[in-house]
C-alpha angles and dihedrals in degrees: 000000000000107000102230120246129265125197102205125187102190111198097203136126088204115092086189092049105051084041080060090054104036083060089052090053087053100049087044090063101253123123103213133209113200155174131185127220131173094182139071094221086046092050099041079052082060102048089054094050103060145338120278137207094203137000106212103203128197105225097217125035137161091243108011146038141216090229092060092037080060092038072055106060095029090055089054096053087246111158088195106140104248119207129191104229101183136159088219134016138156130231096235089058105040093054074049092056094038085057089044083056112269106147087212150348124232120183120215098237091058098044087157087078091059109075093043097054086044080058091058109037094057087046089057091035082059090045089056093050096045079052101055090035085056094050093040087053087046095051092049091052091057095045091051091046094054088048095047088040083058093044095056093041080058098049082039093062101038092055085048089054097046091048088051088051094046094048095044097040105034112020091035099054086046094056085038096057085040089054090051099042090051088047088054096051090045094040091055114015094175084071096054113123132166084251098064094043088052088053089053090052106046084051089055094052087049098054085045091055086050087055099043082045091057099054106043085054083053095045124334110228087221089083097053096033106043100006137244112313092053088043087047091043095045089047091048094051095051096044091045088057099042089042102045097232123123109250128220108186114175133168131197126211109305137147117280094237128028135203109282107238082048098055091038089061100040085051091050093043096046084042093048093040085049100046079053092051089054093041106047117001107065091217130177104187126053125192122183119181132185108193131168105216117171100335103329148066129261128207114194120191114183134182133175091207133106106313132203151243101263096195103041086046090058088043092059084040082056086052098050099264123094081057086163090068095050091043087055095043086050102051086046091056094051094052084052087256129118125198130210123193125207112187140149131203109265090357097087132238152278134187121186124190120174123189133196102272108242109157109206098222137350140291156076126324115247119242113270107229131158130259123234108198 
């Protein structure tokens, strides 16, 4: 069995003593890697130098403490567990050296307590950094989430505005020609004619289209209704056609329905990649794919446009920009999916999301088949 590797920085002006050491390191199972220093400029020199596991300290030296070798290591942020190893040492200072921040005492005479206590204290020194992981990790959730929570107030607002001014400008001027073509014809029924009846007709189905319009750009009944490959297929055409890219849309062999939260978000996040592709990445191929591979589903949106940077657009998504990216990686992880993107500038995109497979009732899977938009 390999002994595992220590990496051991022995504060000791004692060559004998850190040899004695060294060798209980050894028996305790331990290969370690050391080096020996007596002096604060040559341990500073050390720390520099490389990371360490444990830094062994002499409590007493000619030029040179254990005390200063800790003031040392706590003035630097180190959390590198720091034990007193003395030939003689009170009670009384060594409880002093344990408040100042030494994890543990060992005196020279009892080295069998040392590697045990080594044992311990870098099992509590991983726990430490799991924990702050852990909260770090913590802190920058919730930072993403208020800066996600604002972006969608903001898109909130923006789709509220540009309802408003849909309703008001367009569907209001409709109902408002309607209401004065109908008073004239009351006002004065000599002057009715077929014409004017038929006016008054072709406005109201335009202001019905509007309204139809509006909805299916708020939620397509499709995807209630019929489920998520007619709802996708319905969306692409239209936007293949709008766009001006030639659309490949395929589906393999997945349930007809799937669960709800799972379609809602496929449908968002194909909505969302494809809104980018017509932004931003001058395409002129689109291929969507629903797939099931090993238990889940797979959605697959490609593009041969402009491409991007992956990992500076994560870093400004960090930062509270990119906010796309985080919106659709959210949405993902609250359906149980998760989505990775592989792009490279000029060289188009891909995004891939792949959800647990639940379908929400039974039956057979419909035939995959291509699009042609």
């Amino acid at each position: 069995m390999t002994s595992p590797p220590l990496r051991v920085l022995i504060v000791e002006d004692s060559e004998d003593d850190a040899l004695f050491i060294v060798r209980a390191l050894v028996r305790g199972g331990y290969d370690p890697r050391h080096r020996r220093v007596e002096t604060a400029e040559a341990m500073k020199r050390a720390l520099a130098a490389e990371p360490w596991d444990v830094v062994l300290a002499d409590y007493s030296m000619p030029r040179f403490s254990g005390p200063e070798a800790l003031e040392i290591v706590s003035g630097r942020g180190l959390d590198v567990p720091f034990i007193i190893v003395s030939g003689a040492i009170g009670e009384e200072t060594a409880v002093a050296a344990m408040k100042a921040g030494a994890h543990d005492y060992v005196m020279k005479s009892a080295l069998g307590r040392l590697v045990p206590a080594i044992r311990r204290e870098l099992q509590e020194a991983q726990m430490r950094r799991s924990r702050r992981q852990a909260e770090a990790a913590l802190v920058e959730a919730h930072r993403r989430l208020q800066a996600l929570s604002g972006r969608m107030i903001q898109i909130q607002e923006n789709e509220r505005r540009a309802l408003a001014r849909e309703l008001h400008d367009e569907i209001g001027q409709t109902l408002t020609a309607v209401k004065i073509s109908l008073q004239s014809l009351l006002m004065r029924p000599e002057m009715r004619s077929v014409t004017q009846i038929e006016d008054s007709l072709r406005i109201v189905d335009g202001a019905l289209e509007q309204v139809r319009g509006l909805s299916l750009d708020l939620r397509p009944s499709q995807l209630d209704d019929l489920g998520l490959r007619p709802a996708l297929r319905w969306y692409l055409e239209r936007q293949s056609r709008t766009g001006g890219f030639d659309l490949q849309f395929t589906v393999d062999d997945l349930p007809v329905r799937l669960q709800p939260d799972v379609e809602t978000a496929c449908f968002r996040i194909t909505q969302e990649a494809v809104t980018n592709i017509l932004r931003h990445a001058d395409a002129k191929r689109v291929h969507v794919r629903l797939q099931c591979l090993a238990g889940e589903m797979e959605l697959v949106v490609e593009d041969d446009g402009r491409g991007f940077d992956v990992a500076a657009a994560q870093r400004r998504a960090g930062e509270g920009a990119s906010l796309g990216l985080v919106g659709m990686e959210e949405r993902a992880a609250l359906a149980g999916g998760r989505i990775e993107w592989s792009s490279t500038p000029g060289q188009g995109t891909r995004l891939k999301a792949r959800f647990p497979l639940a379908p929400a009732g039974d039956g057979p899977a419909a035939p995959s088949a291509p699009v042609d938009p």
